[in-house]
C-alpha positions as CSV (number, residue, x, y, z in Angstrom):
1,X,-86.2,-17.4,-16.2
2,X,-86.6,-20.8,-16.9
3,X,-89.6,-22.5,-17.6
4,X,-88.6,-26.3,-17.5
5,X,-85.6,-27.8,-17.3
6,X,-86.3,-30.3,-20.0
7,X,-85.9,-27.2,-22.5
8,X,-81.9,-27.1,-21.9
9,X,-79.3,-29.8,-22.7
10,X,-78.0,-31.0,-19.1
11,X,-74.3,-30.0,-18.6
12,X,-72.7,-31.7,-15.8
13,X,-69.6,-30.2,-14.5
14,X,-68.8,-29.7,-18.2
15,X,-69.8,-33.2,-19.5
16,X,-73.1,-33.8,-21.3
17,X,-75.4,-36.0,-19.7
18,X,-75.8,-39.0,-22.5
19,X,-76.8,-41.9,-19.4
20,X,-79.5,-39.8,-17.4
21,X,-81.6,-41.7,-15.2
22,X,-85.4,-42.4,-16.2
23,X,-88.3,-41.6,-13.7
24,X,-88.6,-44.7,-12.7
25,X,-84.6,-45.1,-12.1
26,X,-84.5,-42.8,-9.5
27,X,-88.5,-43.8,-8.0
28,X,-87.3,-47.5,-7.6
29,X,-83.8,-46.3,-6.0
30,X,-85.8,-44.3,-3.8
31,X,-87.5,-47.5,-3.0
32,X,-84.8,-49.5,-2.5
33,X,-83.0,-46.9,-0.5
34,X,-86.4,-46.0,1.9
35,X,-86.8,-50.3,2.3
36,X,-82.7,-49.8,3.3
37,X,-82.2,-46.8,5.1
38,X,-85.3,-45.4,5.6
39,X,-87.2,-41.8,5.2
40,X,-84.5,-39.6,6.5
41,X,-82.6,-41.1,3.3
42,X,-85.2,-39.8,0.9
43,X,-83.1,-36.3,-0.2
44,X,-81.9,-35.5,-3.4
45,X,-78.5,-34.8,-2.0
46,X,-77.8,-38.2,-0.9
47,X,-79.4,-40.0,-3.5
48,X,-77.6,-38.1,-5.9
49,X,-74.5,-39.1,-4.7
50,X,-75.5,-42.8,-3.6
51,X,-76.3,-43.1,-7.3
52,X,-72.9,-40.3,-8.2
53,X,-74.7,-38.1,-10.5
54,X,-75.4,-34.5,-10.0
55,X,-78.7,-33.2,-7.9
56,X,-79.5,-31.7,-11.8
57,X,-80.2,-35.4,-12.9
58,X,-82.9,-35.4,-9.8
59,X,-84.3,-31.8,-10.6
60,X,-84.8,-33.1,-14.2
61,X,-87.6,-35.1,-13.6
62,X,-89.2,-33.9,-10.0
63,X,-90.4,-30.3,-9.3
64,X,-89.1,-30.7,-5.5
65,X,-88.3,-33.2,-3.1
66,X,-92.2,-33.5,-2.1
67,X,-92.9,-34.2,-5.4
68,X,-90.5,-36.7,-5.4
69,X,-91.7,-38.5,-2.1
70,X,-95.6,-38.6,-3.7
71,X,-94.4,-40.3,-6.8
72,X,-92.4,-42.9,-4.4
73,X,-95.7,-43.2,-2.3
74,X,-98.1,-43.7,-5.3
75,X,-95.5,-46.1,-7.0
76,X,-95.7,-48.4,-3.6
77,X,-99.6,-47.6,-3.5
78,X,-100.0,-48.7,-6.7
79,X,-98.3,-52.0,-6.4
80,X,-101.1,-53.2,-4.5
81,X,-103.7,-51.8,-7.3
82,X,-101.5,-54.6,-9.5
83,X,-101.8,-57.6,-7.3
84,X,-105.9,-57.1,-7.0
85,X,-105.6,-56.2,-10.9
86,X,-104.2,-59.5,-11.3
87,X,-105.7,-61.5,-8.4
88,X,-109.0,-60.1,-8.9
89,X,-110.1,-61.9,-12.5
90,X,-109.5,-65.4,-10.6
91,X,-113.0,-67.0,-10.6
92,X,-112.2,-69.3,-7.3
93,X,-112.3,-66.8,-4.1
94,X,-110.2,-69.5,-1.9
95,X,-107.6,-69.8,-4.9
96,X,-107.7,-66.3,-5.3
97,X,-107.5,-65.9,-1.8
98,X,-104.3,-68.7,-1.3
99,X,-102.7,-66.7,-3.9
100,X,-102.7,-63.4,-2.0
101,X,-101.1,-64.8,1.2
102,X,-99.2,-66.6,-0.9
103,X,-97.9,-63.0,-2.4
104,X,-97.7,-61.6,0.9
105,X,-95.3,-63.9,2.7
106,X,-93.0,-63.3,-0.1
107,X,-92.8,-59.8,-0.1
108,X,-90.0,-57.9,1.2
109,X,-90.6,-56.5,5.0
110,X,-88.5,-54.0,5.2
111,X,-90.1,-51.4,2.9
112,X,-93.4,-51.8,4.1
113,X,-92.0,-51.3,7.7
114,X,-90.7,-48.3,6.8
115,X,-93.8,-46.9,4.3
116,X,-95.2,-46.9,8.2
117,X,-92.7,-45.7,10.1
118,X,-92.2,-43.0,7.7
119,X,-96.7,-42.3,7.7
120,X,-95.7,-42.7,11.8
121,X,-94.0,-39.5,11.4
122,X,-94.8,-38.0,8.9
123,X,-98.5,-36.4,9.1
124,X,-98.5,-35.8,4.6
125,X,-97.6,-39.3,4.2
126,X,-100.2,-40.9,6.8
127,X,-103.5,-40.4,4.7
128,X,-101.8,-42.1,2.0
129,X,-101.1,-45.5,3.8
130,X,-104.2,-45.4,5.0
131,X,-105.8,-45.5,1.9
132,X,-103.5,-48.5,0.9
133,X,-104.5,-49.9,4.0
134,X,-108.1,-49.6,3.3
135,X,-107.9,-50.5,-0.6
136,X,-106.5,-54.0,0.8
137,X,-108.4,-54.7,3.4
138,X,-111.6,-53.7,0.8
139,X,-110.2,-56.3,-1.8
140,X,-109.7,-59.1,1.0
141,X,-113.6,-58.5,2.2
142,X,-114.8,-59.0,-1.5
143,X,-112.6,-62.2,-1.7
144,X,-114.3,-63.0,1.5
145,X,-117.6,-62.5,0.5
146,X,-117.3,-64.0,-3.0
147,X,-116.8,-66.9,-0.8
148,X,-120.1,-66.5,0.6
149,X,-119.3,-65.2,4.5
150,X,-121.7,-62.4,5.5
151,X,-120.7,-58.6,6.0
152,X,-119.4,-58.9,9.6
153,X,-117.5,-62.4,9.0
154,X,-116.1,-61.1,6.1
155,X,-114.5,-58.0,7.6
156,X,-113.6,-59.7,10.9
157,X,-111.7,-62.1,9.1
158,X,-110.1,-59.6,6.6
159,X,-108.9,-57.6,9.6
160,X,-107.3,-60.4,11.1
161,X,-105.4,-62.1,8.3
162,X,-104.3,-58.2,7.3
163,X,-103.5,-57.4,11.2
164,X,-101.3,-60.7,10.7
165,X,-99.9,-59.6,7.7
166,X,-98.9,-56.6,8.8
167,X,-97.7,-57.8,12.3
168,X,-94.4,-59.2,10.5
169,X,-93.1,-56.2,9.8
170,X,-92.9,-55.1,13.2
171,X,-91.8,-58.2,14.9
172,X,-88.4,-58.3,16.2
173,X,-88.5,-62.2,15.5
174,X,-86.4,-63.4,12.4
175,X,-88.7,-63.4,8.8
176,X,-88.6,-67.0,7.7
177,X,-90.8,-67.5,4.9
178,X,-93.7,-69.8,5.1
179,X,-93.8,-73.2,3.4
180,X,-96.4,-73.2,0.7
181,X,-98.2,-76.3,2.4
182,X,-98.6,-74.3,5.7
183,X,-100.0,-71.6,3.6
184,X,-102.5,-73.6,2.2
185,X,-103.6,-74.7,5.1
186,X,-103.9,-71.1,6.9
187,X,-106.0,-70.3,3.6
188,X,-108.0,-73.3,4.6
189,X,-108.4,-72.1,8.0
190,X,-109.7,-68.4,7.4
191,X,-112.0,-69.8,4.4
192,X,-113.8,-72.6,6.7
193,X,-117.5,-71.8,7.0
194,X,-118.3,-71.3,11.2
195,X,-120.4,-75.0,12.0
């Protein structure tokens, strides 16, 4: 019986295996290919061949295909972890703030549309999201707050601008981006103190 793959040199159809794809290769393919084609593409099968290796080269780094979808999911989790990591040290809540909508309206649509539609269906992926969602809407309160709005302004107004956010990836209107002067003056908007 064998233990671990990693133990054997990977023949392929008689060939060694001298280019195998990393981790990461086959996570950010998976990415790209869940953004493209969505959840039902996520199987070793097709991304095997999408990619034309073997299903061995898959099997090499992930357990099963589960364990391949939680290290796509944490990957996407975590790239929100990265933008507060880096958003977070900025002293100036409304810069800090212009900055994050800044880094939303460039972010690509269609693979946050289908992290949802995927949790939509998909009862092990659900809790997930919404711990993403939470983590975001958690760092968008603290901005809020740094800012000096109370509790109940600061989460009303995080839930809107992430409700607005997240409203563009279900729209059936064309994506244009947002000119950076409008999105300074959105940021303006949300960070006015009430009269």
């Amino acid at each position: 019986m064998v233990d671990s793959l990693e133990e054997y040199n990977t023949v392929v159809y008689g060939f060694e295996m001298t280019d195998r794809l990393s981790k990461s290769d086959w996570i950010n393919f998976g990415l790209k290919t869940l953004a493209q084609d969505g959840p039902s593409a996520l199987k070793a099968d097709v991304l095997a061949r999408a990619l034309n290796v073997s299903r061995g080269s898959f099997y090499w780094h992930f357990k099963n295909l589960n364990d391949f979808h939680t290290e796509v999911l944490n990957t996407w989790a975590n790239a929100s972890v990265d933008v507060a990591n880096s958003l977070g040290p900025i002293s100036n809540p409304k810069q800090r703030l212009a900055l994050l909508i800044s880094t939303s309206n460039s972010d690509e649509l269609s693979l946050e549309a289908a992290i949802r539609s995927w949790a939509k269906d998909n009862p092990k992926i659900a809790p997930k999201v919404k711990e993403v969602d939470e983590f975001r809407i958690g760092f968008i309160i603290e901005t809020f707050k740094d800012m000096g709005f109370d509790q109940d302004r600061a989460v009303a107004r995080s839930r809107f601008l992430y409700a607005a956010s997240l409203g563009r990836t279900v729209s059936l209107l064309p994506d244009p981006k947002i000119n950076p002067a409008l999105l300074a003056e959105i940021a303006d908007l949300l960070t006015r103190s009430p009269e």
